[in-house]
Structures are given as C-alpha cells and as structure tokens.
NUGU-385821 format. One record per residue (C-alpha): x, y, z; residue number from 1. Coordinates in nm, 2 decimals, always signed. Example, Ala and Ser with C-alpha at 12.3 -4.5 7.8 and 13.67 -1.06 7.14 Angstrom:
2
<r u="+1.23" v="-0.45" w="+0.78" i="1"/>
<r u="+1.37" v="-0.11" w="+0.71" i="2"/>
//
This chain:
338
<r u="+1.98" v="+1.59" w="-1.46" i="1"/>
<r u="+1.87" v="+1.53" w="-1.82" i="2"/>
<r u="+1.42" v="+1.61" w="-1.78" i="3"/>
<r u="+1.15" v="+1.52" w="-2.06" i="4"/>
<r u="+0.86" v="+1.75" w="-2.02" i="5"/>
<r u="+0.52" v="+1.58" w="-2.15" i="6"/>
<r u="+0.22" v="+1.81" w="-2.16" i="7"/>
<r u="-0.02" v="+1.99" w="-2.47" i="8"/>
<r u="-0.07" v="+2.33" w="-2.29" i="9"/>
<r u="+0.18" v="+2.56" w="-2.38" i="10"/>
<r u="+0.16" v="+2.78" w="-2.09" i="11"/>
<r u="+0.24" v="+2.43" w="-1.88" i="12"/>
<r u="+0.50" v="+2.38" w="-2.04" i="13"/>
<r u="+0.66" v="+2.72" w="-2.03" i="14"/>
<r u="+0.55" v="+2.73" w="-1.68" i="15"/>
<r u="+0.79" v="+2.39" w="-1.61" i="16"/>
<r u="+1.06" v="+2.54" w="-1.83" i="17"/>
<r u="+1.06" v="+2.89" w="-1.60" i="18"/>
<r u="+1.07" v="+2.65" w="-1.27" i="19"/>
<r u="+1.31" v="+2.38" w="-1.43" i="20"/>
<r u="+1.56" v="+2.69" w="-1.52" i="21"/>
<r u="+1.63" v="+2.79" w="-1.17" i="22"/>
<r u="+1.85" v="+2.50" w="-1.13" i="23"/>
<r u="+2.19" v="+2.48" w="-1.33" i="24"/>
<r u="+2.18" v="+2.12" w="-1.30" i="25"/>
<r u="+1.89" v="+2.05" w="-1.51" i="26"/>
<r u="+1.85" v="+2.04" w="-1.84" i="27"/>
<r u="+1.52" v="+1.95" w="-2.07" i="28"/>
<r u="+1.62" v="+1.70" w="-2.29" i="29"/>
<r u="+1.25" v="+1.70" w="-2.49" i="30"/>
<r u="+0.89" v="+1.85" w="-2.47" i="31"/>
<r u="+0.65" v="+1.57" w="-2.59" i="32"/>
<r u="+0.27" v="+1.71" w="-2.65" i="33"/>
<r u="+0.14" v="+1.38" w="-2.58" i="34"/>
<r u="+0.18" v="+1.05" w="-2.46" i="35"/>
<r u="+0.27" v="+0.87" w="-2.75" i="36"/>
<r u="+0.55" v="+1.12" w="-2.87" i="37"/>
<r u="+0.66" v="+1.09" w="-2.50" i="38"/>
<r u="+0.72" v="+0.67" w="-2.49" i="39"/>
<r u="+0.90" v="+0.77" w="-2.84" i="40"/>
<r u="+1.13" v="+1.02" w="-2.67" i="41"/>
<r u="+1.23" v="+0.78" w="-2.42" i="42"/>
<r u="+1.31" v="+0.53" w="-2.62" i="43"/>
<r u="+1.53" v="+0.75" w="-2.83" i="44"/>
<r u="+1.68" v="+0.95" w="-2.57" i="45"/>
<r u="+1.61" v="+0.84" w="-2.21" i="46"/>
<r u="+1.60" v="+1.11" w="-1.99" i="47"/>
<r u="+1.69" v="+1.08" w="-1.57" i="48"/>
<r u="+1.29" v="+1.17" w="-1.51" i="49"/>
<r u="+0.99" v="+1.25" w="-1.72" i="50"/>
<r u="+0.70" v="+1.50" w="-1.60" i="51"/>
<r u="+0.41" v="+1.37" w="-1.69" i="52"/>
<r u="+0.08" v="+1.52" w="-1.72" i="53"/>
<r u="-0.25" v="+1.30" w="-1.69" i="54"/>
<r u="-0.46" v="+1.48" w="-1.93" i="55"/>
<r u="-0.35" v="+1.43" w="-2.29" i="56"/>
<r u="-0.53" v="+1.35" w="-2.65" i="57"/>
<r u="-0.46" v="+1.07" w="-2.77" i="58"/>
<r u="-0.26" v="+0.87" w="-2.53" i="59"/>
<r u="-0.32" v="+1.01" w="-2.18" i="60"/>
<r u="-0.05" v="+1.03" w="-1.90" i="61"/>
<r u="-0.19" v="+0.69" w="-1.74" i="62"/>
<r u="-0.12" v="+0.48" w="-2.08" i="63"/>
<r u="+0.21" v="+0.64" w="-2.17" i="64"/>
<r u="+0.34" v="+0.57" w="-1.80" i="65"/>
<r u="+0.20" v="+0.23" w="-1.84" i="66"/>
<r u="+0.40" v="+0.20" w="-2.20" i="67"/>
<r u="+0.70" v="+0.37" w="-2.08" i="68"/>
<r u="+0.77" v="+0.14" w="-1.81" i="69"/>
<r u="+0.73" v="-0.15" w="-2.03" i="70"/>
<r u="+0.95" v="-0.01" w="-2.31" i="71"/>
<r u="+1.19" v="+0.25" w="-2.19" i="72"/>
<r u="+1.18" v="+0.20" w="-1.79" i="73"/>
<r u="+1.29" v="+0.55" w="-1.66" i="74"/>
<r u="+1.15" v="+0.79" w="-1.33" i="75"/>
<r u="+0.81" v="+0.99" w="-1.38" i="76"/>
<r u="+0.66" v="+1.25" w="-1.15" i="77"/>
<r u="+0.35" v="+1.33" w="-1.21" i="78"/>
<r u="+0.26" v="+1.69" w="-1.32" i="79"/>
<r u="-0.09" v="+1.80" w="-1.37" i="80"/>
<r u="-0.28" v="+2.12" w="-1.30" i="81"/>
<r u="-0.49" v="+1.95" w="-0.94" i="82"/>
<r u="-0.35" v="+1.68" w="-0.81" i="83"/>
<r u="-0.66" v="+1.63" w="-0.59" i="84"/>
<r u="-0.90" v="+1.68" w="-0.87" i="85"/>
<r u="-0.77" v="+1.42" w="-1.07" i="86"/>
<r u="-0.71" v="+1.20" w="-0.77" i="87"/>
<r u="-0.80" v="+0.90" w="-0.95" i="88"/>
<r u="-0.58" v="+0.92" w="-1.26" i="89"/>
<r u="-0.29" v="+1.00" w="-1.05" i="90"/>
<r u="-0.36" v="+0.65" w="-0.84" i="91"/>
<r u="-0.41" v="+0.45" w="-1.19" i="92"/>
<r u="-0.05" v="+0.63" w="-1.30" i="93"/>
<r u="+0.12" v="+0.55" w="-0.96" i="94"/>
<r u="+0.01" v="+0.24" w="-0.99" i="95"/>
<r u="+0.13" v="+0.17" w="-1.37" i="96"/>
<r u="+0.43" v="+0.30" w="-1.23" i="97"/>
<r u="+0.49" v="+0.65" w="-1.17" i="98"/>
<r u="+0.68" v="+0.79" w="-0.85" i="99"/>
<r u="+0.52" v="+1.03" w="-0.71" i="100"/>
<r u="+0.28" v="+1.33" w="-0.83" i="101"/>
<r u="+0.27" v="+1.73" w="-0.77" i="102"/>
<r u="+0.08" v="+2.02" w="-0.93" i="103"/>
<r u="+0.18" v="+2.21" w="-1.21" i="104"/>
<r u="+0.36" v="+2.52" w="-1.09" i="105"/>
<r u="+0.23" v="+2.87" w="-1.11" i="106"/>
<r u="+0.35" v="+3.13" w="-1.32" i="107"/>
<r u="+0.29" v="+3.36" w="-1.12" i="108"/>
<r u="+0.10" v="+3.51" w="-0.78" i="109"/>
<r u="+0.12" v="+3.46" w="-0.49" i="110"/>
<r u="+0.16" v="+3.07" w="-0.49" i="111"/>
<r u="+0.46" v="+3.13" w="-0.76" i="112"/>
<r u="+0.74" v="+3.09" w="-0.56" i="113"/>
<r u="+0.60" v="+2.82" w="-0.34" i="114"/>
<r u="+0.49" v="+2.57" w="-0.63" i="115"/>
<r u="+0.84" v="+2.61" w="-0.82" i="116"/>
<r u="+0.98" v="+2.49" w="-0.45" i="117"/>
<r u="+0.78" v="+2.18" w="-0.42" i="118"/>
<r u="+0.84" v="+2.11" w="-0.80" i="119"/>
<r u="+1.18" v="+2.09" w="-0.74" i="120"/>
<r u="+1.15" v="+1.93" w="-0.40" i="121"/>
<r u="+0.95" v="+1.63" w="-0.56" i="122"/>
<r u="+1.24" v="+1.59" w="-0.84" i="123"/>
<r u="+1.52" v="+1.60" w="-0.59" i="124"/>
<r u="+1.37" v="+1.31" w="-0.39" i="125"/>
<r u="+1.35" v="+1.10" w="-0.73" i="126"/>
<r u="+1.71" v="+1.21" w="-0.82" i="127"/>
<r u="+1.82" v="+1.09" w="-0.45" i="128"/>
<r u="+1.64" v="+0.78" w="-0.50" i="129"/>
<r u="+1.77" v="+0.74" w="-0.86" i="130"/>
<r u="+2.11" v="+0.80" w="-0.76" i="131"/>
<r u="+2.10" v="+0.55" w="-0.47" i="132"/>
<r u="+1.98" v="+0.25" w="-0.68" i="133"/>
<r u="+2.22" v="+0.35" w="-0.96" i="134"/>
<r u="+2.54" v="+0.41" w="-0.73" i="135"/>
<r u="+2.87" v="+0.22" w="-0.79" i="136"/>
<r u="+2.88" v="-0.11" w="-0.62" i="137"/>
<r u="+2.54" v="-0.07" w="-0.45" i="138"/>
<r u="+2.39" v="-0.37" w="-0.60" i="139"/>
<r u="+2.63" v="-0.58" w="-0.54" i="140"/>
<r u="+2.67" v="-0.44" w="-0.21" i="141"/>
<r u="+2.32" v="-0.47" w="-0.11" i="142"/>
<r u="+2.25" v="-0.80" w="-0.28" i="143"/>
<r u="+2.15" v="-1.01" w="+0.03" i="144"/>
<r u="+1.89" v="-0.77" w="+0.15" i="145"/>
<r u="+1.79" v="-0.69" w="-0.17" i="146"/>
<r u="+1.69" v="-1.08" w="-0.21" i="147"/>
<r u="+1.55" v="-1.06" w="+0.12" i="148"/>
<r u="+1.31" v="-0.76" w="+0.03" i="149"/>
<r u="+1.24" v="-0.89" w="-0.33" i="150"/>
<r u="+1.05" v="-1.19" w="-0.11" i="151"/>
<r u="+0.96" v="-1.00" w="+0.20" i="152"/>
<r u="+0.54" v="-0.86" w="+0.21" i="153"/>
<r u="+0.44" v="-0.56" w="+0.35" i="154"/>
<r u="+0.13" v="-0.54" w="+0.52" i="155"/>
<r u="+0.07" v="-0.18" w="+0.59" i="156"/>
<r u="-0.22" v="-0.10" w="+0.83" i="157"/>
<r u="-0.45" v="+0.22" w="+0.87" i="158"/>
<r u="-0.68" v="+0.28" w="+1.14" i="159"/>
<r u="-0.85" v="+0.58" w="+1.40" i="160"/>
<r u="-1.10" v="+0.58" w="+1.62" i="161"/>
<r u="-1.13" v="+0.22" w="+1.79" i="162"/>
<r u="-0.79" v="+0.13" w="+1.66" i="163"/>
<r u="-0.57" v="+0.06" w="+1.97" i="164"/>
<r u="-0.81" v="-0.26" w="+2.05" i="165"/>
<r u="-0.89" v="-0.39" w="+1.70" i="166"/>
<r u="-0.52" v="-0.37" w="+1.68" i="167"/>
<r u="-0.45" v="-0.55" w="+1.98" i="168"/>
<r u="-0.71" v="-0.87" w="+1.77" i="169"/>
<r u="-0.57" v="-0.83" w="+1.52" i="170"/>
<r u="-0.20" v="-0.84" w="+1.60" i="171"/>
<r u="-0.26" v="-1.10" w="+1.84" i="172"/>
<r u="-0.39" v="-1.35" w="+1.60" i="173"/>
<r u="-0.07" v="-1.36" w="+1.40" i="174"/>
<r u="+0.16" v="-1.63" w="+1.41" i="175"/>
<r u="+0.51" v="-1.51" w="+1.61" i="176"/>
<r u="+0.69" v="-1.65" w="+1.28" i="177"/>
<r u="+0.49" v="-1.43" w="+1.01" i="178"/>
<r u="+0.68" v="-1.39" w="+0.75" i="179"/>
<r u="+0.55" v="-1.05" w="+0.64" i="180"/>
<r u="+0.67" v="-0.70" w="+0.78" i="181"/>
<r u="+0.39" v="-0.50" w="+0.93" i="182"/>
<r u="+0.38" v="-0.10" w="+0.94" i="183"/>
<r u="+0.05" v="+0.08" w="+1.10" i="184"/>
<r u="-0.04" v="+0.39" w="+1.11" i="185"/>
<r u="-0.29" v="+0.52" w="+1.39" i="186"/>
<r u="-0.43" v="+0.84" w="+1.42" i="187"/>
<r u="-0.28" v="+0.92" w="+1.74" i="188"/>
<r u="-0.08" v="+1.20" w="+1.93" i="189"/>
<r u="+0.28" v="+1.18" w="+1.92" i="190"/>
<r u="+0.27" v="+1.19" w="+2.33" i="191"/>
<r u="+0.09" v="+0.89" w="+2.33" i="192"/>
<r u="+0.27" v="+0.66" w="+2.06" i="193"/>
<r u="+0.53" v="+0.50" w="+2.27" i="194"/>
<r u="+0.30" v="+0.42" w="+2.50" i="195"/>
<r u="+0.05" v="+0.22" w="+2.24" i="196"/>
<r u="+0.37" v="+0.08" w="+2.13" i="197"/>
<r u="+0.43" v="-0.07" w="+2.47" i="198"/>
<r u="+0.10" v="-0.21" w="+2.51" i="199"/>
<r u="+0.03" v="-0.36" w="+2.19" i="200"/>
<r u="+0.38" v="-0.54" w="+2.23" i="201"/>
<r u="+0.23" v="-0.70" w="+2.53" i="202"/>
<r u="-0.07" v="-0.80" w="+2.31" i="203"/>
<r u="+0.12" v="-0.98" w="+2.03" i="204"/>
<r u="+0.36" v="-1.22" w="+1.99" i="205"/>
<r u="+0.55" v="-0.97" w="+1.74" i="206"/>
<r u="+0.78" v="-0.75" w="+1.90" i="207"/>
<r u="+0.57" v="-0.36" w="+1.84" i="208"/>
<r u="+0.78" v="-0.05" w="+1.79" i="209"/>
<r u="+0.76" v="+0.29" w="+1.71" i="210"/>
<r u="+0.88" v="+0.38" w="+1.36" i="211"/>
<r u="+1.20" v="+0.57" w="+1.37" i="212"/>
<r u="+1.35" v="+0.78" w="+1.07" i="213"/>
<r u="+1.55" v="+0.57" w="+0.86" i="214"/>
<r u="+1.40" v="+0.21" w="+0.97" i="215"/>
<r u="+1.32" v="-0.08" w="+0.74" i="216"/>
<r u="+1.07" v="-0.27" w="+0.74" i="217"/>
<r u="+1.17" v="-0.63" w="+0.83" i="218"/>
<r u="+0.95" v="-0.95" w="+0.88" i="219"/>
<r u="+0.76" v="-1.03" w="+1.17" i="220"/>
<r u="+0.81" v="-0.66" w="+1.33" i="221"/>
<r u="+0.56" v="-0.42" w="+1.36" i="222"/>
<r u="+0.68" v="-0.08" w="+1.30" i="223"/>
<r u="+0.41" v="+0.24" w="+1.44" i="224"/>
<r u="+0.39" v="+0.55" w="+1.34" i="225"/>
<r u="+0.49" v="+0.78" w="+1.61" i="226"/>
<r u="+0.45" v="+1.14" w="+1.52" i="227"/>
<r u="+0.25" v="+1.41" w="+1.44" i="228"/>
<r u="+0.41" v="+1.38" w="+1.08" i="229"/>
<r u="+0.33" v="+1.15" w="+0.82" i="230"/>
<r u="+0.52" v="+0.82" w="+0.75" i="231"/>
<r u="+0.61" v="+0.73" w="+0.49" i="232"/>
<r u="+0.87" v="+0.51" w="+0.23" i="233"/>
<r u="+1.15" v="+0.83" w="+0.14" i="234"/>
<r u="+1.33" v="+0.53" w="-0.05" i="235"/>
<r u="+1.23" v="+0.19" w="-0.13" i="236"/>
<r u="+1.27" v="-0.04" w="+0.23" i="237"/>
<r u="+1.33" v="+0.32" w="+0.44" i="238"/>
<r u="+1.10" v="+0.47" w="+0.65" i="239"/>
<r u="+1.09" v="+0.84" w="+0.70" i="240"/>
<r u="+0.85" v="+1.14" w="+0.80" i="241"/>
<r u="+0.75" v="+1.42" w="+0.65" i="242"/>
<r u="+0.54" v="+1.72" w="+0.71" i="243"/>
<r u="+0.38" v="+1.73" w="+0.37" i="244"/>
<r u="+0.08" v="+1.78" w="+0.33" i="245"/>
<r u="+0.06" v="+2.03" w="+0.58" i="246"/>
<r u="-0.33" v="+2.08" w="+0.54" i="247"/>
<r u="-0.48" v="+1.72" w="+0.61" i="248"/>
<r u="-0.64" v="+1.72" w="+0.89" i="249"/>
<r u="-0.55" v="+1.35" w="+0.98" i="250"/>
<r u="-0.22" v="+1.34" w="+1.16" i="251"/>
<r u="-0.02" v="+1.10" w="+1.06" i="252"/>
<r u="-0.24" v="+1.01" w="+0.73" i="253"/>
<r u="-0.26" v="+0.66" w="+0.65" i="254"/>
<r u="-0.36" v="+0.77" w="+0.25" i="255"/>
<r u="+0.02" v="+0.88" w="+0.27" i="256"/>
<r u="+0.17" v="+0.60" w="+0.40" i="257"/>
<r u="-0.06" v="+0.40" w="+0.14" i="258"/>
<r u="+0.07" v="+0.60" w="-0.17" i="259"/>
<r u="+0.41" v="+0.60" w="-0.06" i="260"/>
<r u="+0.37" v="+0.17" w="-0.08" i="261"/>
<r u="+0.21" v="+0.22" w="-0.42" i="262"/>
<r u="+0.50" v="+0.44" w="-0.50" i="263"/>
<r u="+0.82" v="+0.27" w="-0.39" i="264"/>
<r u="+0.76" v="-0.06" w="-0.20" i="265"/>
<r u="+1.00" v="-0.32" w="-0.39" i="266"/>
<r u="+0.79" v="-0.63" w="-0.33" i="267"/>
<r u="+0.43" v="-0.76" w="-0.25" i="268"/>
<r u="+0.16" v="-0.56" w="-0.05" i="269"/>
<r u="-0.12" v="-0.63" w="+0.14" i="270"/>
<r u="-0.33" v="-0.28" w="+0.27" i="271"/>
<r u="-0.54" v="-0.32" w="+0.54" i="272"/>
<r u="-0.81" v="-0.04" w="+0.63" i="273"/>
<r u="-0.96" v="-0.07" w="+1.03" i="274"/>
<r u="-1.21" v="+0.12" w="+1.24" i="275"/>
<r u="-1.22" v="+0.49" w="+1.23" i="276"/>
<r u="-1.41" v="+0.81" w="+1.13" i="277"/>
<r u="-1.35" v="+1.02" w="+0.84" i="278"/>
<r u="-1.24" v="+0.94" w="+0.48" i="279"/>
<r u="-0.83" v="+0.87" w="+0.55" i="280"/>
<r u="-0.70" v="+0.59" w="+0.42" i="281"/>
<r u="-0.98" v="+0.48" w="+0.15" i="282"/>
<r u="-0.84" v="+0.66" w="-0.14" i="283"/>
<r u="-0.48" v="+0.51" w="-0.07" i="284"/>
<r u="-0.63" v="+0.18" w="-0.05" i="285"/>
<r u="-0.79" v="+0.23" w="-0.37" i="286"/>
<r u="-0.46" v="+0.30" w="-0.51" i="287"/>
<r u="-0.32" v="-0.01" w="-0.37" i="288"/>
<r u="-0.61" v="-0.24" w="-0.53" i="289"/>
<r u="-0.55" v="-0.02" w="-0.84" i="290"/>
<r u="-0.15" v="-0.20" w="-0.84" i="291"/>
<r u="-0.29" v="-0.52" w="-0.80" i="292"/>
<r u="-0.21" v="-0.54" w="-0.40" i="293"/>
<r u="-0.45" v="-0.74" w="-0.16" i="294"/>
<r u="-0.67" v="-0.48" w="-0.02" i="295"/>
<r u="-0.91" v="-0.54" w="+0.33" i="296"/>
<r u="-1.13" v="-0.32" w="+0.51" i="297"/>
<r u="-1.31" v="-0.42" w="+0.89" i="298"/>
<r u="-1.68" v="-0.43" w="+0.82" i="299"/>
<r u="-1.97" v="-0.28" w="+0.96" i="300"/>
<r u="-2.03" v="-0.49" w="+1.24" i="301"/>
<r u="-1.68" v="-0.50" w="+1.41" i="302"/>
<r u="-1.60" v="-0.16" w="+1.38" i="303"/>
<r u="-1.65" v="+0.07" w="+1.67" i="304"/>
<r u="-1.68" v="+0.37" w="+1.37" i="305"/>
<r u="-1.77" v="+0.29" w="+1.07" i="306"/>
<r u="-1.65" v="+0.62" w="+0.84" i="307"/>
<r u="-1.26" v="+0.47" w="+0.71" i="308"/>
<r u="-1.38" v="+0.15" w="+0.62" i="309"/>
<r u="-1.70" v="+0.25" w="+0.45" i="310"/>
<r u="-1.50" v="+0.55" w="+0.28" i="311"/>
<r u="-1.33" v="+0.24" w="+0.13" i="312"/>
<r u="-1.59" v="-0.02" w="+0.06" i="313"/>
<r u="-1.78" v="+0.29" w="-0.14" i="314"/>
<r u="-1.46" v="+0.35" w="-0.38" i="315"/>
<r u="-1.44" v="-0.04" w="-0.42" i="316"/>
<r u="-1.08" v="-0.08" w="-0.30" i="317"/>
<r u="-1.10" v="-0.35" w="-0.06" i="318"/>
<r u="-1.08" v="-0.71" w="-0.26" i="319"/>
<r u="-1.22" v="-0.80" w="+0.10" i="320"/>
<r u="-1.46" v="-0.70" w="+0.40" i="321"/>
<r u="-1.43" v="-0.89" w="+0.67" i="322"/>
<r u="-1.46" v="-0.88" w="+1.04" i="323"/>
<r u="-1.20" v="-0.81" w="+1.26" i="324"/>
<r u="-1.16" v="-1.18" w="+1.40" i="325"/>
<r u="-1.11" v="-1.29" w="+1.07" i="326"/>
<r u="-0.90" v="-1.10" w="+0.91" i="327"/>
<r u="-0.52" v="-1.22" w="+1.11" i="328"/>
<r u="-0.63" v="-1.56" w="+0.91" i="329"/>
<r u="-0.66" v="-1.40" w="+0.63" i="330"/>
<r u="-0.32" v="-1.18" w="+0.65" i="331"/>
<r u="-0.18" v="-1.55" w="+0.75" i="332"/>
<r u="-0.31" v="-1.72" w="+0.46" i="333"/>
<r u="-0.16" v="-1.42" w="+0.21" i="334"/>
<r u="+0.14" v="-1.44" w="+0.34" i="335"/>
<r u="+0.19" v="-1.82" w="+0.35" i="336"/>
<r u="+0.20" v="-1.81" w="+0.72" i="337"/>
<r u="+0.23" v="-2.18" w="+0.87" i="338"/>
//
C-alpha cells in the first residue's frame, strides 16, 4: 500500500515512519509539510491513502482534504496529535471527506506499542474498504444495489433515557411504505434489545429488528442496535460492531454510529437526536449538519430528559427542534414519503 504522510512536525512524521515500517506492505510514497504540497502530491502521484494532520500553515488539513477530494479523489485518515481536542476540525474534515481519524502514534512509553496498533488498525479498515470498491467485477456485479443505495436515505436515530416510548411516536407515525432505511441506536443492555425490538415492531407499521453484523440497511426496516458494542457502518451499506472506544461511557454510542454515517454512508442522511441524558450523540450530529445532512433534535417540552438534545441544540447541529409528534411528518416530508 503506497502512503502519503502530510504533517510539519518532524518528530510526527518520524513517529508515522517508525509505525508505518512495521509493515512490509507499506511503503511512503511522499511526506508533504503542508496542505498545499499534499493536494500537489496527489495529483502527481496518488497514493492508496493519505495521513492527514489537521493543524497545518498555510492550508490546514480541513482545506487540503476538501481540495483533494475535488482534484485528486483518494482515501485519508486523519492523523493528529488529540483526536478529541480537535474534535471539531476532525468533523469539518470527515465531512469534506475524510474516512476516518486516529491519533498520532507515540514514539515511545508506555502507550507506544498500543498507538502503532490502532494506527495500523484504522489503515487496514480503509485498505479493506478500498479494496472492496476497487475489486474486479464488483461494480458491475453490484450495480443494481448500488442504484438502489445511490437513492436510498438513511435516517439514523439516537436516543437514552425515555427513548423506548418516543420511539414507539415516532416510529408509529411513519408511513408503512417509507422509502428511507432507519437505524437507531438506544442506550440499552444487550439483555434487553430483542425484547424492545419486539415491542416496537408491534408499535410500527415497519417491521423492527435488531441489527446483526453484516446487515444493510434497506428501506422501510428499522434496524436496532443490540449490543453492548457500538454500531457502526465497517463498509459503506454494512453494519458491524465494534468495541472501540473502549472508554465511553455510553454503550452503544450514538456519536459512533453518527460519525460512521458522516464517514461512509453512500447516499443522503437524515440524523435524528431524541430524549436522553448526557452529551452522546450531539457532537455526531454536529458532524452530520457539518456534511450538509438534515439534522433534528426532540425539544424541551417532549422530552422526558433533556441532556442529548440540548447537548445538541447548544453546538447548533440540529437544522430543526421540534417535538416529538412532529417530527414522523417531518422525516416523511424529507424523504418524499406519500
């Protein structure tokens, strides 16, 4: 795998280098010191995946992915010293078009070896993605769901505490022939997922199931999470789960499910935030308003907590705040549901 390294610290990128060389298969193909040299570098010699720092003079990370993807289209990981403290360049990137994002790696300590593994981790994922869209015959093999996905919309749901009944509103005030597919993710124990499942299905005239490894999202099925690991998009139109990151404290997280739409859902988006306390879920919806999808969050009134939703009316990424009666009609209406 041919890597361009983009970053103006030199100890970056000799600390990318030292990771990057414990795989024979990869090879850096250019270091650019900043975002400008890096879109000229891709045009001249396109590499399989840029690293990308955020942090650059000049033309930052967020421009150059933007640029990149309009000139030289090609994979970029983000890779910057805190991911979480520059939360909101890495949302603006994602949403110009970058994959997926991951903290430098350490040069050494403790955290060394660790670091270098999720590095590597993060660009194995975009290779196996790279590879899949790229395989022989696969387009023409995948052609009439491809079509299908181009057109179908996602509407990809977060909610906690008082979630199971706004929910069962919601999803019973959509049309049994809605277009859109529909993927929530609810703060609850595994134990009790199939069970919600169950009952919400009796509430809606969509058929309600739990999310199983490998499913796609298809229209007019609503797909819940159903572990104590996050869902998320592995691939564009494939579900998955994955135990990363370990450390959140909301299990599954709706801000990964969110990203993971910013990141690799191939059509529209519509990100809807409902009752529940904490934080989870506001930043990810930001980054969906950041990429131009149709963002909602419950408001005040409805909600039987008001933390998630007024997480996210404070970081301005709902386009809309509306209460819970209201907003089926408005998922309807986005969708072009009859």
């Amino acid at each position: 795998m041919k890597i361009g390294i983009v970053n103006d610290l030199p100890l970056a990128v000799e600390a990318l280098r030292r990771a990057l060389a414990v795989r024979h298969d990869y090879e850096v193909l250019w270091v650019a010191q900043d975002g400008q040299q890096a879109v000229d570098f891709c045009t001249a010699q396109r590499p399989d995946i840029v690293l990308m720092d955020l942090v650059m003079p000049n033309v930052d990370g967020i421009e150059a992915t933007r640029r990149i993807m309009a000139q030289a289209p090609c994979a970029i990981l983000i890779v910057t010293v805190d991911v979480g403290a520059n939360a909101w360049r890495v949302y603006e990137a994602m949403g110009a078009g970058a994959l997926d994002a991951v903290d430098t790696p350490s040069l050494s300590g403790a955290d060394a070896h660790k670091s270098i593994a999720t590095l590597i981790a993060k660009i194995d994922s975009i290779a196996a993605l790279v590879a899949e869209r790229n395989a022989p015959g696969a387009a023409a093999a995948a052609e009439p769901r491809s079509a299908t996905n181009r057109d179908t919309p996602l509407v990809a749901i977060g909610a906690s505490a008082g979630g199971p009944s706004a929910l069962a509103t919601l999803l019973a005030g959509l049309p049994k022939d809605f277009p859109a597919a529909i993927v929530v993710v609810q703060h609850v124990d595994a134990a009790f997922a199939a069970g919600m499942a169950d009952w919400l299905n009796q509430q809606s005239a969509l058929p309600v199931r739990i999310a199983s490894e490998g499913d796609r999202p298809e229209a007019g099925v609503v797909l819940l999470a159903a572990t104590d690991d996050h869902l998320h998009l592995k691939l564009p139109n494939v579900l998955g789960y994955t135990n990363v990151p370990a450390e959140t404290p909301y299990r599954p997280s709706v801000d990964v499910f969110f990203h993971s739409v910013v990141a690799r859902w191939p059509a529209r988006a519509i990100g809807v935030l409902l009752t529940g306390m904490g934080r989870d879920g506001a930043i990810g919806l930001k980054a969906m308003r950041t990429k131009g999808y149709h963002t909602i969050a419950q408001d005040e009134a409805t909600c039987a907590v008001y933390g998630m939703p007024k997480a996210a009316a404070a970081l301005d990424a709902a386009a809309a705040i509306l209460p819970l009666p209201r907003i089926a009609a408005a998922l309807a209406a986005a969708v072009g549901a009859k």
